[in-house]
PDB file with one MODEL, atoms N, CA, C and O in Angstrom:
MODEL        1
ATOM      1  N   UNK A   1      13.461 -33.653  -9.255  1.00  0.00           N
ATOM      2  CA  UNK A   1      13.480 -32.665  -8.198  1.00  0.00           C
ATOM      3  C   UNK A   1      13.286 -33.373  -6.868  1.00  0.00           C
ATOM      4  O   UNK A   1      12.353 -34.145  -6.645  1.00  0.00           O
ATOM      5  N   UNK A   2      14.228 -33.054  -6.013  1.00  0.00           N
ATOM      6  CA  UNK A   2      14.182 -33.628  -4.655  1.00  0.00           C
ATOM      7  C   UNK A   2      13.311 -32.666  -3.620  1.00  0.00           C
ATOM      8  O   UNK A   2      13.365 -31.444  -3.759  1.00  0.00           O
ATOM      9  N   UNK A   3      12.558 -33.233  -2.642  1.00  0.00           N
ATOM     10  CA  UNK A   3      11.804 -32.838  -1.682  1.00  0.00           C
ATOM     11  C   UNK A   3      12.393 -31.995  -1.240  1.00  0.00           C
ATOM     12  O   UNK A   3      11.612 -31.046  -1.178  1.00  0.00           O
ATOM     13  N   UNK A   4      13.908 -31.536  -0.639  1.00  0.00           N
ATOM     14  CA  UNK A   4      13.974 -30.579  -0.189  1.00  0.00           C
ATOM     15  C   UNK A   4      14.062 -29.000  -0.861  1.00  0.00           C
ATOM     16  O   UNK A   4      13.780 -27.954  -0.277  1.00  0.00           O
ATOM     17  N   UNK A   5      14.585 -29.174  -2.399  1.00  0.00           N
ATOM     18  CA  UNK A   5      14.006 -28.424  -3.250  1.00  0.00           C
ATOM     19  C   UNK A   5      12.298 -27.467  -3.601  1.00  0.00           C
ATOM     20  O   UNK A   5      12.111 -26.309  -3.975  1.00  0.00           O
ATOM     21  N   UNK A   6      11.427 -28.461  -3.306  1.00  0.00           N
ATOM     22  CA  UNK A   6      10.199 -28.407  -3.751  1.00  0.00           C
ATOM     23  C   UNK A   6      10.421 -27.351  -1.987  1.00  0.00           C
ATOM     24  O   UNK A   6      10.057 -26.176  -2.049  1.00  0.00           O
ATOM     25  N   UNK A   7      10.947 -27.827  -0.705  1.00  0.00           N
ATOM     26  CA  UNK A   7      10.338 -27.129   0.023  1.00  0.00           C
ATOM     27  C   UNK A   7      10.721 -25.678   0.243  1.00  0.00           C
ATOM     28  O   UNK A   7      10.286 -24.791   0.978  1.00  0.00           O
ATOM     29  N   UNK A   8      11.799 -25.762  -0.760  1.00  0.00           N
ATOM     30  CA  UNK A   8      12.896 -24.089  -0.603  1.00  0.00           C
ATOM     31  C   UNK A   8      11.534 -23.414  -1.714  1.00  0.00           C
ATOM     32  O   UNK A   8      11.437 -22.239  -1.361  1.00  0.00           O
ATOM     33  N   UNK A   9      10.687 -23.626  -2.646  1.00  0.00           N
ATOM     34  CA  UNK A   9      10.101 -23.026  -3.585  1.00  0.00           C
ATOM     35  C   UNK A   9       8.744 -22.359  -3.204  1.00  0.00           C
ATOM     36  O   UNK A   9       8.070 -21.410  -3.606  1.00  0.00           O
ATOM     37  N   UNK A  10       8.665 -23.376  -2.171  1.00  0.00           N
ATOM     38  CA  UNK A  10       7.117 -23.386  -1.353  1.00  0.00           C
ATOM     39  C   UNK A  10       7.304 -22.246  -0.541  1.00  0.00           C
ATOM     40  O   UNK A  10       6.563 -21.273  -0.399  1.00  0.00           O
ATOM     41  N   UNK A  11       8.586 -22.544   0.058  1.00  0.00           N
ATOM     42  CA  UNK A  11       9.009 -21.215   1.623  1.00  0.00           C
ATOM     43  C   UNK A  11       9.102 -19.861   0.665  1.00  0.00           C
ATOM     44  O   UNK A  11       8.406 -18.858   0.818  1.00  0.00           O
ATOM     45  N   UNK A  12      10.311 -20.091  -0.553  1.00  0.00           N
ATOM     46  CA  UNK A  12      10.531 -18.843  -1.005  1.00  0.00           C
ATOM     47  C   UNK A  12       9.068 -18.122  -2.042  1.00  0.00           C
ATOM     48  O   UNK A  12       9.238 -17.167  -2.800  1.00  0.00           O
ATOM     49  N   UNK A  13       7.840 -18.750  -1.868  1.00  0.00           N
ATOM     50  CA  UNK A  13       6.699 -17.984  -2.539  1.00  0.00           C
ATOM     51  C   UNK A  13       5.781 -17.469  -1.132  1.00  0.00           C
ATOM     52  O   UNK A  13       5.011 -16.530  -0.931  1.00  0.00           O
ATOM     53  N   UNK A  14       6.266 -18.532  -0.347  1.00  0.00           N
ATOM     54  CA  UNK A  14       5.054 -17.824   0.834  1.00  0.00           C
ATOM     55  C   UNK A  14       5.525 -16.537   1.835  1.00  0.00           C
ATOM     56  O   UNK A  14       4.757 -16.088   2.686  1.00  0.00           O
ATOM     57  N   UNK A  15       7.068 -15.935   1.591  1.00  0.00           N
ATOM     58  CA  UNK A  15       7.852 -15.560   2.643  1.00  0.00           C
ATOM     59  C   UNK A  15       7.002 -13.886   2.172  1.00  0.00           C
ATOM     60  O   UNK A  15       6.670 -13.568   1.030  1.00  0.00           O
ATOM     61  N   UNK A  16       6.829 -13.087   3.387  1.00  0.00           N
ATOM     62  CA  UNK A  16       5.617 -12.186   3.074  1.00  0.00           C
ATOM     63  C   UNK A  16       6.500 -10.741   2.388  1.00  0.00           C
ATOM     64  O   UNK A  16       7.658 -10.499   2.726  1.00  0.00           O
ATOM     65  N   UNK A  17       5.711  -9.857   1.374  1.00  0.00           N
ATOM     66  CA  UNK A  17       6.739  -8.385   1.264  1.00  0.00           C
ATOM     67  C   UNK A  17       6.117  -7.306   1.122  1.00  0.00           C
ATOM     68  O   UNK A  17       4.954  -7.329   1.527  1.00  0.00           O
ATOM     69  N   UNK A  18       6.370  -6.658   0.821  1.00  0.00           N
ATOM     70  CA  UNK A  18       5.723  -5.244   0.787  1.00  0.00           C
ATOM     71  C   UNK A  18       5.116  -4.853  -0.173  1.00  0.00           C
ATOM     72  O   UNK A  18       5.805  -4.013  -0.751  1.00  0.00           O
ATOM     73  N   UNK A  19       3.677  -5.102  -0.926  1.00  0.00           N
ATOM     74  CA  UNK A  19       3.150  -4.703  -1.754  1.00  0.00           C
ATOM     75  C   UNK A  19       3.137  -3.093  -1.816  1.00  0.00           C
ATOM     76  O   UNK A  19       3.044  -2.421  -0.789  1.00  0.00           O
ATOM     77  N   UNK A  20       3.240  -2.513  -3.138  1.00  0.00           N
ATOM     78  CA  UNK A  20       3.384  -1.839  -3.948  1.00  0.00           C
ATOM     79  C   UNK A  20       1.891  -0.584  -3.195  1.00  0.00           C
ATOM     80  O   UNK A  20       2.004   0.402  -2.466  1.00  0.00           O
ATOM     81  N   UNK A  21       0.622  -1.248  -3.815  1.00  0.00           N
ATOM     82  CA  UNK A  21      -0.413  -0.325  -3.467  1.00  0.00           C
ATOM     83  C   UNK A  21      -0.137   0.032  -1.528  1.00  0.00           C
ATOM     84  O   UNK A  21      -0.309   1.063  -0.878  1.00  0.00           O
ATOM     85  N   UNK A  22       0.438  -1.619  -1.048  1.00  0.00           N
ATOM     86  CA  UNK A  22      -0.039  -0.930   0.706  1.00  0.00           C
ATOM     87  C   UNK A  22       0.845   0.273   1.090  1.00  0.00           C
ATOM     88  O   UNK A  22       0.373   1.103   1.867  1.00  0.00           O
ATOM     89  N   UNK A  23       2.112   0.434   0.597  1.00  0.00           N
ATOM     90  CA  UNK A  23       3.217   1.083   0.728  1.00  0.00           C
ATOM     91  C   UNK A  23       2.194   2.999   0.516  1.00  0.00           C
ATOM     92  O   UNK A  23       2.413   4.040   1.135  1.00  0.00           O
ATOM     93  N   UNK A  24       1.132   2.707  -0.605  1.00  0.00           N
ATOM     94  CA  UNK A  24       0.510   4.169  -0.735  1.00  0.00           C
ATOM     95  C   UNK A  24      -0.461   4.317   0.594  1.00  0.00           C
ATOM     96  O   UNK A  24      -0.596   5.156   1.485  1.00  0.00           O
ATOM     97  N   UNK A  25      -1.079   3.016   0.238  1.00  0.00           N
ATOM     98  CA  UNK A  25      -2.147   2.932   1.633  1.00  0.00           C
ATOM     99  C   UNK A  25      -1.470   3.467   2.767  1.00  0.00           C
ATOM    100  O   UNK A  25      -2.188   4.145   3.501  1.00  0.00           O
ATOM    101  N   UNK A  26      -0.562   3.372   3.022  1.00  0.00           N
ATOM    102  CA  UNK A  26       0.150   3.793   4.442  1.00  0.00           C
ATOM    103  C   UNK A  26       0.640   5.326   4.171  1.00  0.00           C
ATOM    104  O   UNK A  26       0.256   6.263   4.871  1.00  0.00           O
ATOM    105  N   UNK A  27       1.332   5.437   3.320  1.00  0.00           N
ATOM    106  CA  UNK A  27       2.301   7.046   2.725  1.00  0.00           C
ATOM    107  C   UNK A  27       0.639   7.894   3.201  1.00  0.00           C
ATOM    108  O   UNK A  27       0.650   8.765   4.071  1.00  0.00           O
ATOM    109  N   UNK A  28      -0.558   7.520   2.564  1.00  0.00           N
ATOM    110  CA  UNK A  28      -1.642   8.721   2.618  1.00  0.00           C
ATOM    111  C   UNK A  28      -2.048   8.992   3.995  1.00  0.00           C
ATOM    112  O   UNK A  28      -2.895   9.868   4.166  1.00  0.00           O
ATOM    113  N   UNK A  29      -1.435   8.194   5.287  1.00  0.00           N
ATOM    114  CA  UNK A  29      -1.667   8.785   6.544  1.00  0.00           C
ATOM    115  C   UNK A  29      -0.883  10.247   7.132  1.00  0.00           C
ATOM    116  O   UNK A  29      -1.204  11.027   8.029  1.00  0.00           O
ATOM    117  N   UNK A  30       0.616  10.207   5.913  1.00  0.00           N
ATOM    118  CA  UNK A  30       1.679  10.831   6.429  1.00  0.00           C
ATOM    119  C   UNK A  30       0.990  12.935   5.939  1.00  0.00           C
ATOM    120  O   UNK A  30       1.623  13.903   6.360  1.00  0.00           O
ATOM    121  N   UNK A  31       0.161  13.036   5.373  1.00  0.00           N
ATOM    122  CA  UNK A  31      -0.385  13.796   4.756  1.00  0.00           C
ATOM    123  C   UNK A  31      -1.419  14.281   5.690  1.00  0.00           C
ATOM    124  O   UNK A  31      -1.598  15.490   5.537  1.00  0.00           O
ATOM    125  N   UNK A  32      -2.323  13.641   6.804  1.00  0.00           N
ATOM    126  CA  UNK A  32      -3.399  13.234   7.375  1.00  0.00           C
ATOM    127  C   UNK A  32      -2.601  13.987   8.469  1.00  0.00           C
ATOM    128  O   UNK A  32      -2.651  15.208   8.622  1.00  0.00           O
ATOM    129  N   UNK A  33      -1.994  13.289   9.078  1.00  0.00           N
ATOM    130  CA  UNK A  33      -1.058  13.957   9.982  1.00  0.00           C
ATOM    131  C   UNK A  33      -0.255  15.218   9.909  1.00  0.00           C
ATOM    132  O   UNK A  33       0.235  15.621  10.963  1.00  0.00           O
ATOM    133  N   UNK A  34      -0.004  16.065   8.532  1.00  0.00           N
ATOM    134  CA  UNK A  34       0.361  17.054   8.802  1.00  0.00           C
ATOM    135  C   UNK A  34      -0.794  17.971   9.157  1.00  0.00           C
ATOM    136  O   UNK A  34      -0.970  18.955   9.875  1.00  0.00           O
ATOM    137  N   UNK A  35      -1.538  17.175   8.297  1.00  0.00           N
ATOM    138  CA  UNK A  35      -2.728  18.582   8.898  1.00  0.00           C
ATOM    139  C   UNK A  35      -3.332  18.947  10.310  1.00  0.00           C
ATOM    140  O   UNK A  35      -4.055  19.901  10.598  1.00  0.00           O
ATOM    141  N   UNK A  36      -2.806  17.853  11.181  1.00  0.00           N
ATOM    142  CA  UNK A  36      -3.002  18.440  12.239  1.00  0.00           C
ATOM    143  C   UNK A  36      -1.817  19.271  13.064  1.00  0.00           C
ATOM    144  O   UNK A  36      -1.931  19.798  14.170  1.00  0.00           O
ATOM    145  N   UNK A  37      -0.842  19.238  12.343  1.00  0.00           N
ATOM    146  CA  UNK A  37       0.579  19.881  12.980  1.00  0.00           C
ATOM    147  C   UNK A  37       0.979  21.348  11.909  1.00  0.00           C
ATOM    148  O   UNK A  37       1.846  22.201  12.100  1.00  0.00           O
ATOM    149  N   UNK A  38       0.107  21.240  10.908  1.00  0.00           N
ATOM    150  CA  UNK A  38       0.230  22.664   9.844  1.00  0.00           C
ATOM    151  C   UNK A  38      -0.934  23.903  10.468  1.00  0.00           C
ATOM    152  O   UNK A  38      -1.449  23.698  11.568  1.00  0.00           O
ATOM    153  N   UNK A  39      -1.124  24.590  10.039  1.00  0.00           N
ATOM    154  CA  UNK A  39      -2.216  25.883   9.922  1.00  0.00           C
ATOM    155  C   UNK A  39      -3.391  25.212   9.710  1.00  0.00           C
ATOM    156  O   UNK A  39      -3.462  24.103   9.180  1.00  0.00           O
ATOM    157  N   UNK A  40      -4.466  25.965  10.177  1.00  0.00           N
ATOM    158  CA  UNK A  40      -5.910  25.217   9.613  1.00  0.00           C
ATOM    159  C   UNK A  40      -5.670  25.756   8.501  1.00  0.00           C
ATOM    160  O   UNK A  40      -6.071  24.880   7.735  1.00  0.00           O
ATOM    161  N   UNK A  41      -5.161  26.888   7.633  1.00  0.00           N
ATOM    162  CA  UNK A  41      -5.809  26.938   6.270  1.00  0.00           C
ATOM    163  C   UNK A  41      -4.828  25.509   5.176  1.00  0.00           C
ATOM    164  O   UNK A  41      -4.898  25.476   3.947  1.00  0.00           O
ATOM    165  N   UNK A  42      -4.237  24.780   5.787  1.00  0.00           N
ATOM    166  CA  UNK A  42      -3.422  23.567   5.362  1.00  0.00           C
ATOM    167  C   UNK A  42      -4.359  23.003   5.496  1.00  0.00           C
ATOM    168  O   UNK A  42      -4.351  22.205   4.559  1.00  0.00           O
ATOM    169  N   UNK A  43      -5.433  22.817   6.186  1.00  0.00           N
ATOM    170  CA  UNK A  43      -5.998  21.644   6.726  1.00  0.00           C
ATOM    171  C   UNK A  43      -6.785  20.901   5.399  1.00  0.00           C
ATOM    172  O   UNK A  43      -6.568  19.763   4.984  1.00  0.00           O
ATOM    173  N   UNK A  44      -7.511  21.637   5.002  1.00  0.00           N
ATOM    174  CA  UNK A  44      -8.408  21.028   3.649  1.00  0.00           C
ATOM    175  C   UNK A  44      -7.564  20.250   2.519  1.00  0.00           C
ATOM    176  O   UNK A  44      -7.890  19.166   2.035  1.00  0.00           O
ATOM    177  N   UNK A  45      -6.265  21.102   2.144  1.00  0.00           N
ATOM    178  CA  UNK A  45      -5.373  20.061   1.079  1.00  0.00           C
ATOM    179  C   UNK A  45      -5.115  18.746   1.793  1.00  0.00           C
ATOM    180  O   UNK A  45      -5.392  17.591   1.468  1.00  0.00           O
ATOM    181  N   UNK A  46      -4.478  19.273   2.907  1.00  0.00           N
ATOM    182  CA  UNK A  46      -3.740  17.636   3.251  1.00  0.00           C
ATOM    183  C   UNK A  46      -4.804  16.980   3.089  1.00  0.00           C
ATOM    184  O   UNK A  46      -4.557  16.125   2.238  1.00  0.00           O
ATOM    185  N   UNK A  47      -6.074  16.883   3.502  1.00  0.00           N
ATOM    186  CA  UNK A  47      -6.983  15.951   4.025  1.00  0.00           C
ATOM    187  C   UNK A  47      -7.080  15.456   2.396  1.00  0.00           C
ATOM    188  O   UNK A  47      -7.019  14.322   1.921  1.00  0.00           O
ATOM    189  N   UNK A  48      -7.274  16.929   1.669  1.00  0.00           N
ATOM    190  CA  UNK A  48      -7.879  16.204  -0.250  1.00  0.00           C
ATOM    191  C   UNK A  48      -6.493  15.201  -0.186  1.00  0.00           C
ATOM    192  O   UNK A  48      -6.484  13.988   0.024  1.00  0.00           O
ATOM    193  N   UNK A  49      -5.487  15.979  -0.401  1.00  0.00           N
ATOM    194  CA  UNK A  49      -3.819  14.656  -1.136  1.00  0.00           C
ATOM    195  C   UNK A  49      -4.416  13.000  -0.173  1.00  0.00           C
ATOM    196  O   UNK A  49      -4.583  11.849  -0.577  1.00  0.00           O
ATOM    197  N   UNK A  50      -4.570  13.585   1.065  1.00  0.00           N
ATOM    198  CA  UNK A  50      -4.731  11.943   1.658  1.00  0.00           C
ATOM    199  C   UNK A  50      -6.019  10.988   1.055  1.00  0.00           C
ATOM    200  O   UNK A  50      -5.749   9.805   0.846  1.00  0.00           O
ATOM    201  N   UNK A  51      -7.423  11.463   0.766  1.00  0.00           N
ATOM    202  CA  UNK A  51      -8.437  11.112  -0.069  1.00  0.00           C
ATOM    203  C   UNK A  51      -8.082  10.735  -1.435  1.00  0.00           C
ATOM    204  O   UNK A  51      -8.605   9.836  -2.094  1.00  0.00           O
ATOM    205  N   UNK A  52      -6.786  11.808  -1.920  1.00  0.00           N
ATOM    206  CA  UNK A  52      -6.198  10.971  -3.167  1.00  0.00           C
ATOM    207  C   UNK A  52      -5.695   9.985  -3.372  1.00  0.00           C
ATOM    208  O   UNK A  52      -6.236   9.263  -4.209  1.00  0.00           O
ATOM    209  N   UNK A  53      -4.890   9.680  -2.944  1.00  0.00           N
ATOM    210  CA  UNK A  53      -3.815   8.644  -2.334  1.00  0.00           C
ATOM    211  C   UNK A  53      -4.114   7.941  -2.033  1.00  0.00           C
ATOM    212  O   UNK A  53      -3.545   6.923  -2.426  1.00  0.00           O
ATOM    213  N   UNK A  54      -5.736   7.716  -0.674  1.00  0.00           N
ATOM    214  CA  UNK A  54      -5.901   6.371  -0.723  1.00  0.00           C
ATOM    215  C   UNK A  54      -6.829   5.417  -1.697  1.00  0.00           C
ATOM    216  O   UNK A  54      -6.990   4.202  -1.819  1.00  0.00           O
ATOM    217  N   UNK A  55      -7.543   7.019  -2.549  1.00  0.00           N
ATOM    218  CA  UNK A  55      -8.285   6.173  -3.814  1.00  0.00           C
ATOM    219  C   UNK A  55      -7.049   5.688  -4.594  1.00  0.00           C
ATOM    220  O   UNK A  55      -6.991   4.459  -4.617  1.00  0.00           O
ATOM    221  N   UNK A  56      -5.914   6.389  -5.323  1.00  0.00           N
ATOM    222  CA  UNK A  56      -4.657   5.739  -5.943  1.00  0.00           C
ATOM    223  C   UNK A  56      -4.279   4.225  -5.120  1.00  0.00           C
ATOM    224  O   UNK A  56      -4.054   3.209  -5.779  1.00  0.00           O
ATOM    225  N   UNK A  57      -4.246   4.231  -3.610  1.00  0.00           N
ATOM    226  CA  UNK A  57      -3.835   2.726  -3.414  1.00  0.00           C
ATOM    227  C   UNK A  57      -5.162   1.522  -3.532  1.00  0.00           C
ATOM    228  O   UNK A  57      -5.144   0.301  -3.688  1.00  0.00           O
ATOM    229  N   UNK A  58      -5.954   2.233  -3.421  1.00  0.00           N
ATOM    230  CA  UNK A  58      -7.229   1.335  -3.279  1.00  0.00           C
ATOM    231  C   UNK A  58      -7.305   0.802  -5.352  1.00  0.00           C
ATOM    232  O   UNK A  58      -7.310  -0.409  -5.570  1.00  0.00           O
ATOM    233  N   UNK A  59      -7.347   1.622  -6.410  1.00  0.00           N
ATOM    234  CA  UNK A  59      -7.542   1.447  -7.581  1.00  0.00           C
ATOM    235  C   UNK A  59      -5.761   0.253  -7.766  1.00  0.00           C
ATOM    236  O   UNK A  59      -5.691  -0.611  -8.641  1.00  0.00           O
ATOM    237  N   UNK A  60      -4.846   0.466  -6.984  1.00  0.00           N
ATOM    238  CA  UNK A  60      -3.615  -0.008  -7.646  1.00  0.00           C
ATOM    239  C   UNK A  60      -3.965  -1.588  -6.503  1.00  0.00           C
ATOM    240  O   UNK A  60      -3.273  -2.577  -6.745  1.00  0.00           O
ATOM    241  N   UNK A  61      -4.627  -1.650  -5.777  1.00  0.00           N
ATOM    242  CA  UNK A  61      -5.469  -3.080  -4.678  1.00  0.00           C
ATOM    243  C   UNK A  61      -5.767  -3.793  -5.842  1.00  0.00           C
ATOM    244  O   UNK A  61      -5.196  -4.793  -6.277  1.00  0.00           O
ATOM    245  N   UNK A  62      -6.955  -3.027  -6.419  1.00  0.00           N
ATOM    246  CA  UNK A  62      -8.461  -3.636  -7.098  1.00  0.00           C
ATOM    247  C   UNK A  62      -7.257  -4.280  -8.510  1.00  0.00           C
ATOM    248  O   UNK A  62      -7.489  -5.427  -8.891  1.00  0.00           O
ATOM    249  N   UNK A  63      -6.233  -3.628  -9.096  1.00  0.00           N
ATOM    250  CA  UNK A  63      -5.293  -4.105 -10.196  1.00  0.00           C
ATOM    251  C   UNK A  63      -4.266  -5.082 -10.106  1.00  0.00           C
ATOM    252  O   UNK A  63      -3.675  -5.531 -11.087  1.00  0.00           O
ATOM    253  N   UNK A  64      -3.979  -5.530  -8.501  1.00  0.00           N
ATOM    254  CA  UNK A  64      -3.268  -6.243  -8.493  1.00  0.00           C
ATOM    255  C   UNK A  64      -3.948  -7.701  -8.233  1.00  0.00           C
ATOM    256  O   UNK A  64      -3.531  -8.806  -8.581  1.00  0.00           O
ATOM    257  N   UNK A  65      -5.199  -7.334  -7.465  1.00  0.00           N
ATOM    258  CA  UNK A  65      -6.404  -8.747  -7.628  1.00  0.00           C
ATOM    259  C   UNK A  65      -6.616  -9.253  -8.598  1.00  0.00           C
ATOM    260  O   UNK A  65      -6.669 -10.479  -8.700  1.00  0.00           O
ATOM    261  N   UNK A  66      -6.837  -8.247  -9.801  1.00  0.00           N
ATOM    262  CA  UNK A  66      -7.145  -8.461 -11.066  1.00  0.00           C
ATOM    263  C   UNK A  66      -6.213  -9.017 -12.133  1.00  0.00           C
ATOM    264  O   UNK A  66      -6.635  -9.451 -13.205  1.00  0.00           O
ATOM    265  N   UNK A  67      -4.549  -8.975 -11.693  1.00  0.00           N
ATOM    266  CA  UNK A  67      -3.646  -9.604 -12.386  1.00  0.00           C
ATOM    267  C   UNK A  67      -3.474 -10.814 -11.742  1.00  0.00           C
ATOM    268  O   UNK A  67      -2.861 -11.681 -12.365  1.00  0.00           O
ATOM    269  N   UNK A  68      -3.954 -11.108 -10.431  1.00  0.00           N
ATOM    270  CA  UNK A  68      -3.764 -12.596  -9.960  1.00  0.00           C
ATOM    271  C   UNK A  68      -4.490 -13.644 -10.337  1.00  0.00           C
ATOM    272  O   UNK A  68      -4.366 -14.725  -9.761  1.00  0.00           O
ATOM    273  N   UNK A  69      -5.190 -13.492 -11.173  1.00  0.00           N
ATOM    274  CA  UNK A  69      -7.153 -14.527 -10.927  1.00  0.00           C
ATOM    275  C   UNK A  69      -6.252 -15.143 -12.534  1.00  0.00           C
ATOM    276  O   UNK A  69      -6.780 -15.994 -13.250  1.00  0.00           O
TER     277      UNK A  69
ENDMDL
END
């Protein structure tokens, strides 16, 4: 294997993407935000779905740490 090889392997592991859990981490703001543009009697779900969502991205965090080690 030639050096410039080794450096295409190095670039193509460090080049950054879109994990899976952050993609929820972010989606549970979009929920957060309706509730201030819905009815107050909306207000309590959105807020629960967004409390869901970010425990779902936070538990799918803690699983992807746990498949790296």
């Amino acid at each position: 294997m030639n050096n410039s090889s080794k450096t295409e392997e190095i670039a193509g592991q460090a080049s950054p993407r879109m994990e899976p859990w952050f993609k929820v981490m972010i989606g549970a703001f979009v929920p957060m935000a309706g509730a201030f543009v819905l009815p107050s009697a909306a207000m309590i779900p959105m807020l629960v779905i967004t409390g869901v969502l970010m425990l779902i991205g936070f538990a799918m965090l803690i699983n992807h740490e746990r498949k790296q080690r």
